[in-house]
Backbone atoms as SQL, in Angstrom:
CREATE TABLE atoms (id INTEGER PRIMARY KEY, chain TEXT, resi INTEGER, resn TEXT, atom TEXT, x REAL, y REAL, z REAL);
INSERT INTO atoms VALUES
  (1, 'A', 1, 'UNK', 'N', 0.819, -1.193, 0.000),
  (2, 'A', 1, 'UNK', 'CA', 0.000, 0.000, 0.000),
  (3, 'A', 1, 'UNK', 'C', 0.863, 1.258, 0.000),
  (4, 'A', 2, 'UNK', 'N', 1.796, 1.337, 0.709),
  (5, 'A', 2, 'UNK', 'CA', 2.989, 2.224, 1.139),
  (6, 'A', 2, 'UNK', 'C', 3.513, 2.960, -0.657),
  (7, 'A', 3, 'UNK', 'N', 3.965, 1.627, -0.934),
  (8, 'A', 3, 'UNK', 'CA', 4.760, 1.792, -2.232),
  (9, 'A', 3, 'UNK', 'C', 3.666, 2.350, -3.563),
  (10, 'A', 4, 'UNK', 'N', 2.303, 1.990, -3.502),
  (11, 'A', 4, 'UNK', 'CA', 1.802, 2.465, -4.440),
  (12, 'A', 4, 'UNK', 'C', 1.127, 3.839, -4.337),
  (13, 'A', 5, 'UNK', 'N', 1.441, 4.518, -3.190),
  (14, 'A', 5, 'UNK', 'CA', 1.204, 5.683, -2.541),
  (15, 'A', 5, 'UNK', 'C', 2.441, 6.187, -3.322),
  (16, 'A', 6, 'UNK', 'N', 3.632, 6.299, -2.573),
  (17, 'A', 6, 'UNK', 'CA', 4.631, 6.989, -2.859),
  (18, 'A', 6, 'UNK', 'C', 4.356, 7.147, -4.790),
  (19, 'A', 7, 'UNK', 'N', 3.906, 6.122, -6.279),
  (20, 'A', 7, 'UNK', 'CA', 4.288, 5.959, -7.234),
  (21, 'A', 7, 'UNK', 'C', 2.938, 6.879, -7.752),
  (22, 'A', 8, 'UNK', 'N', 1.831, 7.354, -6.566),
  (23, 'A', 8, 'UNK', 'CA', 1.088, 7.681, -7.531),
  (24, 'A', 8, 'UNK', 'C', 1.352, 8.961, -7.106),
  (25, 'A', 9, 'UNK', 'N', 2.046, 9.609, -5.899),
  (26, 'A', 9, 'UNK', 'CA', 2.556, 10.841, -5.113),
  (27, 'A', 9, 'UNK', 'C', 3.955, 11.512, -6.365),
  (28, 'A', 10, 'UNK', 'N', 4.307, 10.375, -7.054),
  (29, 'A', 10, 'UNK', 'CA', 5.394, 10.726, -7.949),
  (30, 'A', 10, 'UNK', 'C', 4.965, 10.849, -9.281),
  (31, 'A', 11, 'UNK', 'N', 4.080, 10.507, -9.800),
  (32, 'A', 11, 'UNK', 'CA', 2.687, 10.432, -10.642),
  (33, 'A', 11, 'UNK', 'C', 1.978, 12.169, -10.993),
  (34, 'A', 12, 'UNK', 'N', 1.938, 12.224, -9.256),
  (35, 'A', 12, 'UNK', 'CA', 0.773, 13.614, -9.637),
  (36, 'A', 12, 'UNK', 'C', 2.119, 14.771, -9.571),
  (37, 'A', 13, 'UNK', 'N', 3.285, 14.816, -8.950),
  (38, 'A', 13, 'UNK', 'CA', 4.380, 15.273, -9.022),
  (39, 'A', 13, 'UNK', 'C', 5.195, 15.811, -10.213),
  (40, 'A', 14, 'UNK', 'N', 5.148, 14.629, -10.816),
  (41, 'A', 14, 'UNK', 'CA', 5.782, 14.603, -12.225),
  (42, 'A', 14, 'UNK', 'C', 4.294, 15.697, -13.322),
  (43, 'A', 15, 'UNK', 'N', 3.174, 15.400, -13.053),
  (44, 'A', 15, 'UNK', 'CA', 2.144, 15.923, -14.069),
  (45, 'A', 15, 'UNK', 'C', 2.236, 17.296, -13.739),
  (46, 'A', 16, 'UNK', 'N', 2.007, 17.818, -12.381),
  (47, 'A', 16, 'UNK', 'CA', 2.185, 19.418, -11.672),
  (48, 'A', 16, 'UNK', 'C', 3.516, 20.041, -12.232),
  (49, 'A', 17, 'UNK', 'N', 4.699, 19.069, -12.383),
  (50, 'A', 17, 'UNK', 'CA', 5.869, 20.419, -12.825),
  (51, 'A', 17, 'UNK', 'C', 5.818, 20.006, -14.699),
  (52, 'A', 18, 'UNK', 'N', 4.556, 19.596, -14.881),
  (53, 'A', 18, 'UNK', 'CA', 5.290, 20.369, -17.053),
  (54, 'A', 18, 'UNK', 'C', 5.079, 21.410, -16.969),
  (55, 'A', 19, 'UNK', 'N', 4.068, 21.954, -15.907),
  (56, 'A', 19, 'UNK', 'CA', 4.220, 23.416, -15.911),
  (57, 'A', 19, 'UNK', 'C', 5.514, 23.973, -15.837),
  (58, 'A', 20, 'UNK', 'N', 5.949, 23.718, -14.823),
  (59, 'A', 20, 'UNK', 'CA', 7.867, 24.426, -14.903),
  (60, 'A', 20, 'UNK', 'C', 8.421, 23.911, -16.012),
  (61, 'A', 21, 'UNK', 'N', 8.546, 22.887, -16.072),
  (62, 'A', 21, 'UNK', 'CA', 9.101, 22.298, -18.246),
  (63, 'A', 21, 'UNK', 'C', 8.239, 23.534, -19.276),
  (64, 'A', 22, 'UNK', 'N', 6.829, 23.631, -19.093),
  (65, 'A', 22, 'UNK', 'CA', 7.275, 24.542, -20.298),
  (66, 'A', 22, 'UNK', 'C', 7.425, 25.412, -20.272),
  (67, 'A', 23, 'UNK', 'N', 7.136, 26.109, -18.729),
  (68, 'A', 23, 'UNK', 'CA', 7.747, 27.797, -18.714),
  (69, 'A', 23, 'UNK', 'C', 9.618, 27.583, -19.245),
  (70, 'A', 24, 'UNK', 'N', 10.001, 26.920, -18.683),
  (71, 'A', 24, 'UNK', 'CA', 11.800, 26.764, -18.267),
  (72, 'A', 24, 'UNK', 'C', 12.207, 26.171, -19.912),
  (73, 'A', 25, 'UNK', 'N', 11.905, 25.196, -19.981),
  (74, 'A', 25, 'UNK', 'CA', 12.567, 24.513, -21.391),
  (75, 'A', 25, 'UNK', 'C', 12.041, 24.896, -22.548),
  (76, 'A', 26, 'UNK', 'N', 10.711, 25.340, -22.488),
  (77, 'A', 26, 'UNK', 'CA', 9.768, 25.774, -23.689),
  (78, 'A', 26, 'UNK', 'C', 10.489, 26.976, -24.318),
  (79, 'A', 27, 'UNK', 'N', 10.870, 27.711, -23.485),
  (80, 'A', 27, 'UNK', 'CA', 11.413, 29.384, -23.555),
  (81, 'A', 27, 'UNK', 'C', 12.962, 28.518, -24.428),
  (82, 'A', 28, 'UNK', 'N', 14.150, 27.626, -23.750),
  (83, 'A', 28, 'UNK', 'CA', 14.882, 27.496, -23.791),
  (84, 'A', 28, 'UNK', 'C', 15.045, 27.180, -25.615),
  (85, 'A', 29, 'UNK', 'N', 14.277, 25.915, -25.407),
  (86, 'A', 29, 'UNK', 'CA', 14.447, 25.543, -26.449),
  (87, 'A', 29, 'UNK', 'C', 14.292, 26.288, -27.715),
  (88, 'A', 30, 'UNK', 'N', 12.741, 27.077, -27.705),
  (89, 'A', 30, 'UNK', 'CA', 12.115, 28.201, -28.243),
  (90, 'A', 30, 'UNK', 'C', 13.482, 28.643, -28.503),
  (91, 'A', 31, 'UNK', 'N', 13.964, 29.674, -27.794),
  (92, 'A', 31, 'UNK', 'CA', 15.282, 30.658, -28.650),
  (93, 'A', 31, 'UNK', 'C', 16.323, 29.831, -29.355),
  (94, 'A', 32, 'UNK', 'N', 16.964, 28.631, -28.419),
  (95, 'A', 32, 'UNK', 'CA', 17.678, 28.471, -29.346),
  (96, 'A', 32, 'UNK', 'C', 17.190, 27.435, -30.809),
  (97, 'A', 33, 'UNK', 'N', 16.644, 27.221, -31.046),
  (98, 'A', 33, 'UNK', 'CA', 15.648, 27.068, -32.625),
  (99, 'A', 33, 'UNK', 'C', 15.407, 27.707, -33.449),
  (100, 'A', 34, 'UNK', 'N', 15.398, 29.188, -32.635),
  (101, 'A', 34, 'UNK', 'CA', 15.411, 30.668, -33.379),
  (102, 'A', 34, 'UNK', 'C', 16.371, 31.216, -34.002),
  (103, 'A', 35, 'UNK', 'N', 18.032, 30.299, -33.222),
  (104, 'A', 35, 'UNK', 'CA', 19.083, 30.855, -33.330),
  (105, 'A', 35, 'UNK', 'C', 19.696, 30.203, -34.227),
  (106, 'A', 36, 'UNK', 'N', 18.946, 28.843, -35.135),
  (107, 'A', 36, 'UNK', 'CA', 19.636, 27.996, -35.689),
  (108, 'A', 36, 'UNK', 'C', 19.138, 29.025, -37.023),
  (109, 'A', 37, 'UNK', 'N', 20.571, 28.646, -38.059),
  (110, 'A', 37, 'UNK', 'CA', 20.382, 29.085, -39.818),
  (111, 'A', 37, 'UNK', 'C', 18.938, 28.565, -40.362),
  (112, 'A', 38, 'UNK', 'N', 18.384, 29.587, -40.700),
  (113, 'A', 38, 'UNK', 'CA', 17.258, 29.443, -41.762),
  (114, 'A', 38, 'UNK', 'C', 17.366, 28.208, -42.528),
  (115, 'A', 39, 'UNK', 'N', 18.229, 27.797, -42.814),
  (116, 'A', 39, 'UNK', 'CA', 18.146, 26.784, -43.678),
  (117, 'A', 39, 'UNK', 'C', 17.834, 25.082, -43.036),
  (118, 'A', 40, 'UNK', 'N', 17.863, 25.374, -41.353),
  (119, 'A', 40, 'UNK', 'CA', 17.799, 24.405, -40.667),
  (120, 'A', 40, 'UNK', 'C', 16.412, 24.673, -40.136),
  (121, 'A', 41, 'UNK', 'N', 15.960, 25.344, -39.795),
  (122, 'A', 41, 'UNK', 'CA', 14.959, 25.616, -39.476),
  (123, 'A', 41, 'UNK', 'C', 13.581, 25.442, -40.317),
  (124, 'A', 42, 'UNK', 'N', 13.807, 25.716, -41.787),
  (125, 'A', 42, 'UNK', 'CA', 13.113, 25.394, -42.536),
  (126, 'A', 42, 'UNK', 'C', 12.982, 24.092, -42.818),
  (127, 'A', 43, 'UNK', 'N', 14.000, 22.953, -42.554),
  (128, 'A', 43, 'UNK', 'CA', 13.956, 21.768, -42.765),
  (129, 'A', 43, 'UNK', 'C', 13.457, 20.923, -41.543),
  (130, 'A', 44, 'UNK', 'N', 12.110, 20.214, -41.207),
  (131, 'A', 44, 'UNK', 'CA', 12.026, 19.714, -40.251),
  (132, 'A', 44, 'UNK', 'C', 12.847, 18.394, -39.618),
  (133, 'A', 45, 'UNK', 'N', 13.209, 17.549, -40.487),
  (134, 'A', 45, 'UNK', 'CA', 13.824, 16.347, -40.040),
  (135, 'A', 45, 'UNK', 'C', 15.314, 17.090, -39.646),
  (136, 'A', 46, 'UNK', 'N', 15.708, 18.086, -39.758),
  (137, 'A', 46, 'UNK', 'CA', 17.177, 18.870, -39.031),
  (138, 'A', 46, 'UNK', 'C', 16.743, 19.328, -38.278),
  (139, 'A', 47, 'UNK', 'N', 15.956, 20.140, -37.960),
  (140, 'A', 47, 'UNK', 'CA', 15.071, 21.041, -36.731),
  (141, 'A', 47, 'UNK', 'C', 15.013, 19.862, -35.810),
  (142, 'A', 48, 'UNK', 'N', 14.370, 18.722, -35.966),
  (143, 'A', 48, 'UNK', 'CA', 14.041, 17.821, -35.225),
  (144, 'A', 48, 'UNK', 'C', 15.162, 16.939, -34.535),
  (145, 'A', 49, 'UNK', 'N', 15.989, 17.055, -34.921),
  (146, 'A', 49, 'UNK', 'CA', 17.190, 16.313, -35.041),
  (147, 'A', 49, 'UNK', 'C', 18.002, 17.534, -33.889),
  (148, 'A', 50, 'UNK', 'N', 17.934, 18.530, -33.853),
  (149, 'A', 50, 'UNK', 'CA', 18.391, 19.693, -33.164),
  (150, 'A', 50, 'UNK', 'C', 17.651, 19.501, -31.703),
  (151, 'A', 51, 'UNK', 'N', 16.261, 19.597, -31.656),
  (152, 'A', 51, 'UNK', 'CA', 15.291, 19.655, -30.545),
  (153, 'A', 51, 'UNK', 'C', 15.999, 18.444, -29.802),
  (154, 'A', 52, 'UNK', 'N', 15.924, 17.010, -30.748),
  (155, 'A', 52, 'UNK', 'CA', 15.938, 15.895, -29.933),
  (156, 'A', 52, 'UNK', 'C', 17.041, 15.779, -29.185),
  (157, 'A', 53, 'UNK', 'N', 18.177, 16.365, -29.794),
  (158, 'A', 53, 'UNK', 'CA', 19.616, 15.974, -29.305),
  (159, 'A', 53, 'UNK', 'C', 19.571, 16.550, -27.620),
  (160, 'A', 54, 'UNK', 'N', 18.854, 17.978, -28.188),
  (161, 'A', 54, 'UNK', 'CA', 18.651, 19.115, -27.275),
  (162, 'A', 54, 'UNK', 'C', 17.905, 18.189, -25.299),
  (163, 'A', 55, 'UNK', 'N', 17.213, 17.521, -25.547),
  (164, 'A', 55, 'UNK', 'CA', 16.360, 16.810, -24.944),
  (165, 'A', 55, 'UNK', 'C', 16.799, 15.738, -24.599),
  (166, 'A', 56, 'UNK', 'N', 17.348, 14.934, -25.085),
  (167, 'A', 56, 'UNK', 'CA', 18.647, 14.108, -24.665),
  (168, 'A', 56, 'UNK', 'C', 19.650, 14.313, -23.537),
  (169, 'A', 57, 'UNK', 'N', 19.911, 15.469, -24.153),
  (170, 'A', 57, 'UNK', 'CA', 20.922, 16.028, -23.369),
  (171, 'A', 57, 'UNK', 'C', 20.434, 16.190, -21.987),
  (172, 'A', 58, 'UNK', 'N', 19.256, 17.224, -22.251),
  (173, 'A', 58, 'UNK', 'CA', 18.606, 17.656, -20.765),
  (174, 'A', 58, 'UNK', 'C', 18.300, 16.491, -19.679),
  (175, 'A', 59, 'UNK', 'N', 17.699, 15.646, -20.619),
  (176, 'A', 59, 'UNK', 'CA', 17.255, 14.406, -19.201),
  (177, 'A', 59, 'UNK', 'C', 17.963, 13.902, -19.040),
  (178, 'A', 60, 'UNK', 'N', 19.387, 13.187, -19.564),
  (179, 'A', 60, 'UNK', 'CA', 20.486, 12.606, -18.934),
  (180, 'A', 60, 'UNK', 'C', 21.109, 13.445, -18.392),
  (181, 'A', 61, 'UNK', 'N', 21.454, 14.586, -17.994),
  (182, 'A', 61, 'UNK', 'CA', 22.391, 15.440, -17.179),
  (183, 'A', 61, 'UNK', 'C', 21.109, 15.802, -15.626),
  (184, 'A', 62, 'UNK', 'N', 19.878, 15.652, -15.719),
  (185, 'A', 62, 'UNK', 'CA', 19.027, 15.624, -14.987),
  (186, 'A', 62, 'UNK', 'C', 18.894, 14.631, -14.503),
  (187, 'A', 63, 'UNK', 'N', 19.182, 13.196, -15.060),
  (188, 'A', 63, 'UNK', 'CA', 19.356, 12.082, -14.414),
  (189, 'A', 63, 'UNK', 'C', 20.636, 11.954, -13.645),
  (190, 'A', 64, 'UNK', 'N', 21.579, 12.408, -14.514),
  (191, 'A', 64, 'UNK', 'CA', 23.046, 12.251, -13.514),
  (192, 'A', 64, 'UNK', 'C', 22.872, 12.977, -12.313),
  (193, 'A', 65, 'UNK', 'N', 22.607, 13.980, -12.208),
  (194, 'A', 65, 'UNK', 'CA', 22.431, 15.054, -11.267),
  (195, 'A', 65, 'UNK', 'C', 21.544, 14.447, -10.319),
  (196, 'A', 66, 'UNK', 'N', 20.377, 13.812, -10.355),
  (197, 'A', 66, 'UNK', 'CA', 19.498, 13.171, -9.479),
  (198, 'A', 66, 'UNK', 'C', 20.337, 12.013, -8.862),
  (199, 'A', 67, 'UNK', 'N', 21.123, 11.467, -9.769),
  (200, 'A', 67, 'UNK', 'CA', 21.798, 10.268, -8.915),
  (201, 'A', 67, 'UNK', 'C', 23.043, 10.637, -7.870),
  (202, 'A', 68, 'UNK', 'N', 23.677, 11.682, -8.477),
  (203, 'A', 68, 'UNK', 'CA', 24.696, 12.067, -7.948),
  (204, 'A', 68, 'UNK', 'C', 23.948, 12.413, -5.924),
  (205, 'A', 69, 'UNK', 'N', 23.221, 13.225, -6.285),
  (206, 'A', 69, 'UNK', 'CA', 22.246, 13.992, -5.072),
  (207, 'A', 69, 'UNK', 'C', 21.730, 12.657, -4.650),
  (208, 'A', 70, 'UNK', 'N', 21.383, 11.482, -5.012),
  (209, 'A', 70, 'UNK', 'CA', 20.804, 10.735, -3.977),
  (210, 'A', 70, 'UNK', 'C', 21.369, 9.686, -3.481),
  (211, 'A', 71, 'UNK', 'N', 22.676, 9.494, -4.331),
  (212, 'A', 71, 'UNK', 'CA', 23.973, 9.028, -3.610),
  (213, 'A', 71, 'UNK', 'C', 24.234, 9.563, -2.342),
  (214, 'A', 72, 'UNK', 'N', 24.431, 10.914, -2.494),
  (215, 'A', 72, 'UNK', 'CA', 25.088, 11.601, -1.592),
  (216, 'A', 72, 'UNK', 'C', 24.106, 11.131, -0.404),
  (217, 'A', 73, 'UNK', 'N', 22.957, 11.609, -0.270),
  (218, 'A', 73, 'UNK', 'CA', 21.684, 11.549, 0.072),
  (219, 'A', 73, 'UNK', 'C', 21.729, 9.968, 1.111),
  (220, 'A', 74, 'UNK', 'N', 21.811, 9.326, 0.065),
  (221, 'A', 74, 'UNK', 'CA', 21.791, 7.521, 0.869),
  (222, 'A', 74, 'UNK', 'C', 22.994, 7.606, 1.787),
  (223, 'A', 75, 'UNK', 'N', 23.823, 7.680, 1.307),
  (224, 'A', 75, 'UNK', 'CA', 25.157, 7.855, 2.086),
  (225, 'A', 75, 'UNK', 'C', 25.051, 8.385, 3.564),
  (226, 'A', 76, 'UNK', 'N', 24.802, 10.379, 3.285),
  (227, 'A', 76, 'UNK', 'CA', 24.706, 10.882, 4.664),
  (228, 'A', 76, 'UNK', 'C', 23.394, 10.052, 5.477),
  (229, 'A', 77, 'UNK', 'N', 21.817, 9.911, 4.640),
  (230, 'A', 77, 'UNK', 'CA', 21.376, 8.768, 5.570),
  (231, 'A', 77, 'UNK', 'C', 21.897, 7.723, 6.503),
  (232, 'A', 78, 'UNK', 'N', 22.973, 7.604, 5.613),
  (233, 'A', 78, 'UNK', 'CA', 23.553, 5.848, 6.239),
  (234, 'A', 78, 'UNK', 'C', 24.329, 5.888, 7.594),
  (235, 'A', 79, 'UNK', 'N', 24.565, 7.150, 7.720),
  (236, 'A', 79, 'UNK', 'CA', 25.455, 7.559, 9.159),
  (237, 'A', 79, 'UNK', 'C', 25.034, 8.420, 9.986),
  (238, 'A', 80, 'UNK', 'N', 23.988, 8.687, 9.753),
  (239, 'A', 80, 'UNK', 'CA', 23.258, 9.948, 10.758),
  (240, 'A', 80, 'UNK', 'C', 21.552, 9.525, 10.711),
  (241, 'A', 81, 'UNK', 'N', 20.798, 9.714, 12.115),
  (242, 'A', 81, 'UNK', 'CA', 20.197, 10.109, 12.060),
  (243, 'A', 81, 'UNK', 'C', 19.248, 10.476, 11.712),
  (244, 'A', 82, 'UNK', 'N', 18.005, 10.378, 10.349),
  (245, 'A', 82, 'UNK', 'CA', 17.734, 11.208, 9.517),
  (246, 'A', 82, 'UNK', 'C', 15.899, 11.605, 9.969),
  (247, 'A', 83, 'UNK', 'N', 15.430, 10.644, 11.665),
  (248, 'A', 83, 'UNK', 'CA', 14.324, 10.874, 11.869),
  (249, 'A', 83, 'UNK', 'C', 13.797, 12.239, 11.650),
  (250, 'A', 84, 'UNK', 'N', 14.648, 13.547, 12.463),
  (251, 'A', 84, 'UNK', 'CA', 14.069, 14.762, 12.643),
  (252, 'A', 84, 'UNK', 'C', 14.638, 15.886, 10.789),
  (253, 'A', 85, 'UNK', 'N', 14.791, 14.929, 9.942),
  (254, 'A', 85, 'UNK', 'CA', 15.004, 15.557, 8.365),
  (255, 'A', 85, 'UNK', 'C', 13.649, 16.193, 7.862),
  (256, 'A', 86, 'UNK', 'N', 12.817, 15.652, 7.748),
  (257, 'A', 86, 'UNK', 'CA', 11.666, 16.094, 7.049),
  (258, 'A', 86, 'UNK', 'C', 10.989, 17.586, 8.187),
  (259, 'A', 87, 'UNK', 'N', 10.952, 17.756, 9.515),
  (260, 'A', 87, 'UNK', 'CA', 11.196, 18.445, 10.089),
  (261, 'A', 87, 'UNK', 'C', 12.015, 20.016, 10.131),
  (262, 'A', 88, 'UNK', 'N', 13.578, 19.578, 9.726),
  (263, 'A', 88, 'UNK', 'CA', 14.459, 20.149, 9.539),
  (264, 'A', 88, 'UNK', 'C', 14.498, 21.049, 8.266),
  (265, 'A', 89, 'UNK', 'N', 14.065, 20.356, 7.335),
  (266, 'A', 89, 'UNK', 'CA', 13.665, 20.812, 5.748),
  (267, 'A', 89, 'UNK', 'C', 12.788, 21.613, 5.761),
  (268, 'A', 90, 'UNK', 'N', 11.837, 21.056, 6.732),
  (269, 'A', 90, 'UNK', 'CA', 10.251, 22.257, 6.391),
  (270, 'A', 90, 'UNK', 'C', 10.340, 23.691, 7.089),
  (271, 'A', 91, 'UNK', 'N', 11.481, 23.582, 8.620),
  (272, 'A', 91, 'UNK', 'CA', 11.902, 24.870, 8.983),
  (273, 'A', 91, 'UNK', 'C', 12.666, 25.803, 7.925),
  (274, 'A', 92, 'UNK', 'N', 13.595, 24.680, 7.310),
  (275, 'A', 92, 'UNK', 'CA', 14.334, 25.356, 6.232),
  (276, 'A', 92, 'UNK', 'C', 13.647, 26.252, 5.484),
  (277, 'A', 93, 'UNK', 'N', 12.632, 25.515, 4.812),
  (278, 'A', 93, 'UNK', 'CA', 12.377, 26.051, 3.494),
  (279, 'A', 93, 'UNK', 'C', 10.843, 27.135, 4.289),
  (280, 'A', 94, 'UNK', 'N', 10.767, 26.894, 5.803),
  (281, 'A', 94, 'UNK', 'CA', 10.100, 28.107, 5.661),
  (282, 'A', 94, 'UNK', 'C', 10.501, 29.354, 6.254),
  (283, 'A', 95, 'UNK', 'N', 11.799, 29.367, 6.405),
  (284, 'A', 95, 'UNK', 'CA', 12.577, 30.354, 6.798),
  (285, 'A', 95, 'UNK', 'C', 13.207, 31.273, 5.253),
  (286, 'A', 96, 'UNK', 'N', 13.332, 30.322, 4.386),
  (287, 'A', 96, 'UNK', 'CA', 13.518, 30.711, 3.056),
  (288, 'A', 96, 'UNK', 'C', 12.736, 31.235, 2.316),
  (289, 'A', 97, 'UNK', 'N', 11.134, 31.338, 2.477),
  (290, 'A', 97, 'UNK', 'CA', 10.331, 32.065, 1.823),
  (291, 'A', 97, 'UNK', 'C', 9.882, 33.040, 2.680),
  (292, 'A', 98, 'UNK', 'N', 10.102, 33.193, 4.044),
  (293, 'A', 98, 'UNK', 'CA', 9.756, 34.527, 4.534),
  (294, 'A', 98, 'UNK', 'C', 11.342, 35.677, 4.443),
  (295, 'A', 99, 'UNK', 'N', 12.439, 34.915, 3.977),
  (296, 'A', 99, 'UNK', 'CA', 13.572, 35.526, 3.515),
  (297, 'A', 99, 'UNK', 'C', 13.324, 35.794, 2.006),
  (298, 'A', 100, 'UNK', 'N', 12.599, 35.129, 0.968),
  (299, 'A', 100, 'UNK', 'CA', 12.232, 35.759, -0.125),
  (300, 'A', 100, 'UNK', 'C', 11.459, 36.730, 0.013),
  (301, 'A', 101, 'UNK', 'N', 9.979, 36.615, 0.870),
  (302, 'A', 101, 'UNK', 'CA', 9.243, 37.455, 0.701),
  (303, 'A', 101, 'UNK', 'C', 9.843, 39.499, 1.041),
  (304, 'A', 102, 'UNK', 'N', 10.420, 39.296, 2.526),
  (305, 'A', 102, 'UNK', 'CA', 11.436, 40.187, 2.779),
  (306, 'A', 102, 'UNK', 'C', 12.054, 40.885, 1.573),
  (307, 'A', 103, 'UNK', 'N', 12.775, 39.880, 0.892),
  (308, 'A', 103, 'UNK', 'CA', 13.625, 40.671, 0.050),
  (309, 'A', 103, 'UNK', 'C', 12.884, 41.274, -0.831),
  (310, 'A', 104, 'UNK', 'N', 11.841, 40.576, -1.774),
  (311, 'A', 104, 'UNK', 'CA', 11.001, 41.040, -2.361),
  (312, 'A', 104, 'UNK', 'C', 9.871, 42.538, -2.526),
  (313, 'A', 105, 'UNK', 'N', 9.862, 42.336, -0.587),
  (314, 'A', 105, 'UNK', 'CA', 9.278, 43.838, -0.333),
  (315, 'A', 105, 'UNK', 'C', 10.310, 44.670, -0.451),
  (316, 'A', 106, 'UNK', 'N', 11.534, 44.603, -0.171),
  (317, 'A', 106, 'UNK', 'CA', 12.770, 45.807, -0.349),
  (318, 'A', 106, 'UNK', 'C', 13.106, 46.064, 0.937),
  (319, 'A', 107, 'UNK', 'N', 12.562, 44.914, 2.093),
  (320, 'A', 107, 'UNK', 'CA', 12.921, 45.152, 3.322),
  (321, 'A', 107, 'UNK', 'C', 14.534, 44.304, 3.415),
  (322, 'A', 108, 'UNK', 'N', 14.784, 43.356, 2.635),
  (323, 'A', 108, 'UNK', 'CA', 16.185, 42.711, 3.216),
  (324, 'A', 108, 'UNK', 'C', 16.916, 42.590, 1.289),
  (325, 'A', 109, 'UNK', 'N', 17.105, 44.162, 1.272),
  (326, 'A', 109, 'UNK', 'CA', 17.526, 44.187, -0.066),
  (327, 'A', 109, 'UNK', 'C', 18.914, 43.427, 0.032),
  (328, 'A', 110, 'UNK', 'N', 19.956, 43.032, 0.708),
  (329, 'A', 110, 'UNK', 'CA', 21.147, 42.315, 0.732),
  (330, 'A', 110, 'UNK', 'C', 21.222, 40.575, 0.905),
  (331, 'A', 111, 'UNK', 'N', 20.017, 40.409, 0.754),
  (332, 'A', 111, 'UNK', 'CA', 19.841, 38.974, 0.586),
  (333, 'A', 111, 'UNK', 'C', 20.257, 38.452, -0.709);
């Protein structure tokens, strides 16, 4: 029950950020497509060939990067502690948005 929780929690996870994919990569990709010679651009099987490589690229360096971080991740688990983490994180990150909001008003412009 546990496990098919967590897959459908990673499920609705994964569907909520294409929003950030297409603000973030949509834009990305968008210019540089713009930036390729007319003559590539006009040709779709080169255009396509450009995008895909493009996309390739992105999710394997997003995969390395995820493994690298959850290496690390398993590791420091493996020697510490990690009951009071989820705890620790949520002070974090809500100390970090009342430090955005701050800065944002122009009250902690040196952030």
């Amino acid at each position: 029950m546990e496990s098919s929780q967590g897959i459908i929690a990673a499920f609705i996870l994964g569907l909520f950020s294409t929003v950030h994919c297409l603000g973030m990569c949509g834009g990305i990709i968008g210019e540089l497509s713009l930036s390729l010679p007319e003559r590539v651009r006009m040709h779709r099987g080169r255009l396509l060939s450009f995008v895909t490589t493009y996309n390739i690229g992105r999710i394997i360096s997003y995969s390395f990067a995820g493994m690298i971080v959850g290496y690390l991740g398993a590791k420091a688990a493996a020697y510490t502690d990690m009951s009071d983490g989820p705890s620790i994180l949520r002070h974090t990150g809500v100390v970090m948005m009342i430090a955005i909001g701050l800065y944002l008003a122009g009250w902690l412009p040196q952030l």
